[in-house]
KEDREN-859990 format. One record per residue (C-alpha): residue number from 1; residue in one letter; chain; z, y, x. Coordinates in Angstrom, 3 decimals. Layout:
% KEDREN-859990
   pos   code   unit          z          y          x
   NUM      A      A          Z          Y          X
...
***
This chain:
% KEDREN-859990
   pos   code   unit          z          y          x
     1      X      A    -69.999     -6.740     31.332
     2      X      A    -68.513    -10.109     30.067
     3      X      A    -65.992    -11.213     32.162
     4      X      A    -67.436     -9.764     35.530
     5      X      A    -66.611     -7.089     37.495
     6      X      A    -68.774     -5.468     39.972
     7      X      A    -66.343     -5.574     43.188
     8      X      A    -68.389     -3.304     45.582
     9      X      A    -71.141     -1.303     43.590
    10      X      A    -68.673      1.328     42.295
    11      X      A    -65.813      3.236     43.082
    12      X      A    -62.165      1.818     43.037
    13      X      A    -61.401      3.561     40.287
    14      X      A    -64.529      1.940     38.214
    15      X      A    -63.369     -1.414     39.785
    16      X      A    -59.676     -1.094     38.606
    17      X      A    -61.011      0.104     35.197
    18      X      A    -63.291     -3.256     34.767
    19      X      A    -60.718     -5.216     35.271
    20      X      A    -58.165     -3.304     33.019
    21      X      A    -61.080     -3.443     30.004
    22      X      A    -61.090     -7.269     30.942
    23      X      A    -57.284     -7.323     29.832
    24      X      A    -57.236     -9.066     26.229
    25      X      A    -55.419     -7.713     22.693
    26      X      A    -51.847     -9.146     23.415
    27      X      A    -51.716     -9.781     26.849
    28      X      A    -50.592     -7.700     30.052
    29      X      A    -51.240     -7.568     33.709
    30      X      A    -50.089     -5.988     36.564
    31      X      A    -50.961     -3.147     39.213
    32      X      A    -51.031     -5.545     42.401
    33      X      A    -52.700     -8.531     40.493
    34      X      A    -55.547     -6.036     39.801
    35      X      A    -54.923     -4.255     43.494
    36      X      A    -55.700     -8.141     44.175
    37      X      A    -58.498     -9.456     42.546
    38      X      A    -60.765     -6.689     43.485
    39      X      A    -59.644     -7.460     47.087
    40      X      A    -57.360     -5.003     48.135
    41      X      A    -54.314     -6.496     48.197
    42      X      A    -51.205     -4.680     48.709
    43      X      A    -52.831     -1.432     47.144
    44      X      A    -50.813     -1.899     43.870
    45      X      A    -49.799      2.077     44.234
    46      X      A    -53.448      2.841     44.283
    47      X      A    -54.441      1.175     41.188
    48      X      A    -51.560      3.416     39.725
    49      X      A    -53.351      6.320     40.961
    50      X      A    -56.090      4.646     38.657
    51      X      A    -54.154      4.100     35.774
    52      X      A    -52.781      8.118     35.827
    53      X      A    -56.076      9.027     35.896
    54      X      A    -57.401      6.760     32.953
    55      X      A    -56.801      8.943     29.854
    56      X      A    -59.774     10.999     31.027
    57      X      A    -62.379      8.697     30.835
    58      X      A    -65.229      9.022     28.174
    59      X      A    -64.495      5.072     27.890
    60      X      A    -61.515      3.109     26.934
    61      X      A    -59.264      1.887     29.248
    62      X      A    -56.461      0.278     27.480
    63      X      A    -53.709      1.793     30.611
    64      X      A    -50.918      0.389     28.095
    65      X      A    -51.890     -3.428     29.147
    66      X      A    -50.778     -2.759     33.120
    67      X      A    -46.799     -2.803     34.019
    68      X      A    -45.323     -3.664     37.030
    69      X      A    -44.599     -6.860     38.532
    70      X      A    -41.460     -7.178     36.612
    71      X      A    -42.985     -6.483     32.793
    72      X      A    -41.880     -2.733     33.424
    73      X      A    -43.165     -0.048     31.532
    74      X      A    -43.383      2.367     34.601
    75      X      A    -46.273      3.991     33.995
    76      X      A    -44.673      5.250     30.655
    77      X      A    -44.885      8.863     31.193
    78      X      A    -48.360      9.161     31.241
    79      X      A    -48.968      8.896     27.663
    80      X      A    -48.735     11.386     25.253
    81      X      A    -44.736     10.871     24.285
    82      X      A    -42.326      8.909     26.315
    83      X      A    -42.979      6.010     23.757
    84      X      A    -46.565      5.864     23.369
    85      X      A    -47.078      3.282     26.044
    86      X      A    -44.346      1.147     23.818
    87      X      A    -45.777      1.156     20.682
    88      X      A    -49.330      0.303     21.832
    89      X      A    -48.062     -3.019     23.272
    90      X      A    -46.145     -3.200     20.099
    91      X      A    -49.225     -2.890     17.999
    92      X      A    -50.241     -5.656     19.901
    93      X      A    -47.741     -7.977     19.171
    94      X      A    -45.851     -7.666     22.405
    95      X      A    -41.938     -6.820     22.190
    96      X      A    -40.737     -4.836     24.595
    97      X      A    -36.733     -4.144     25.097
    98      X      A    -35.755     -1.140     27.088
    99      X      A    -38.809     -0.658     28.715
   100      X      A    -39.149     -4.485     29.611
   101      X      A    -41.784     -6.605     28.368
   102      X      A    -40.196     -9.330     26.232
   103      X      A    -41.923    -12.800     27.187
   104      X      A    -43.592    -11.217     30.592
   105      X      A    -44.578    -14.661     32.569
   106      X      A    -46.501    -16.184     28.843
   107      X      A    -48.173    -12.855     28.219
   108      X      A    -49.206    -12.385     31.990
   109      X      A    -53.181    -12.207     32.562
   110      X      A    -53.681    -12.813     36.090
   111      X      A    -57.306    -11.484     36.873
   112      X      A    -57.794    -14.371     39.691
   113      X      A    -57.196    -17.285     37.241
   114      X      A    -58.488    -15.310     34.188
   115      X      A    -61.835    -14.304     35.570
   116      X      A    -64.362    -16.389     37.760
   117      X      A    -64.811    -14.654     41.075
***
């Protein structure tokens, strides 16, 4: 699925976890830009659902690339150790500084511009 995601054939979850696959290597996005793009905006909590749910899909979804609308890391404690989320943007290239992604408005990937709707 290159650079499309199907808005209404599948579930919400399925849509949030397009668009998270969609994220690139060294870039981040966040809950309510998703929420938006698949056009339910203001349902940022509900692609957190999503994300929390993520590690137990037979796919990847990189969860690590989606903070809040601030760069936070706040959906940290869903990884394995309190620092996983951390050093997977690290790996990445992206610094993060107590739980803050470093750089947040260059490395933001807003779905709407990002992808052709």
């Amino acid at each position: 699925m290159a650079g499309r995601v199907r808005k209404h054939s599948a579930s919400f979850f399925e849509n949030v976890y397009d668009v998270v696959r969609l994220v690139p290597h060294g870039r981040v996005t966040s809950y309510g830009s998703i929420a938006e793009y698949i056009g339910l905006r203001g349902s940022a909590r509900m692609v957190g659902w999503a994300m929390n749910g993520s590690h137990t899909r037979l796919t990847d979804v990189p969860a690590h690339r989606v903070v809040n609308r601030n760069g936070l890391l706040t959906g940290k404690h869903h990884f394995g150790t309190p620092n996983m989320m951390q050093q997977l943007l690290e790996n990445e290239g992206i610094e993060v500084v107590n739980d803050k992604i470093v750089r947040f408005n260059e490395l933001f990937w807003n779905p709407l511009k990002e992808l052709q709707i």
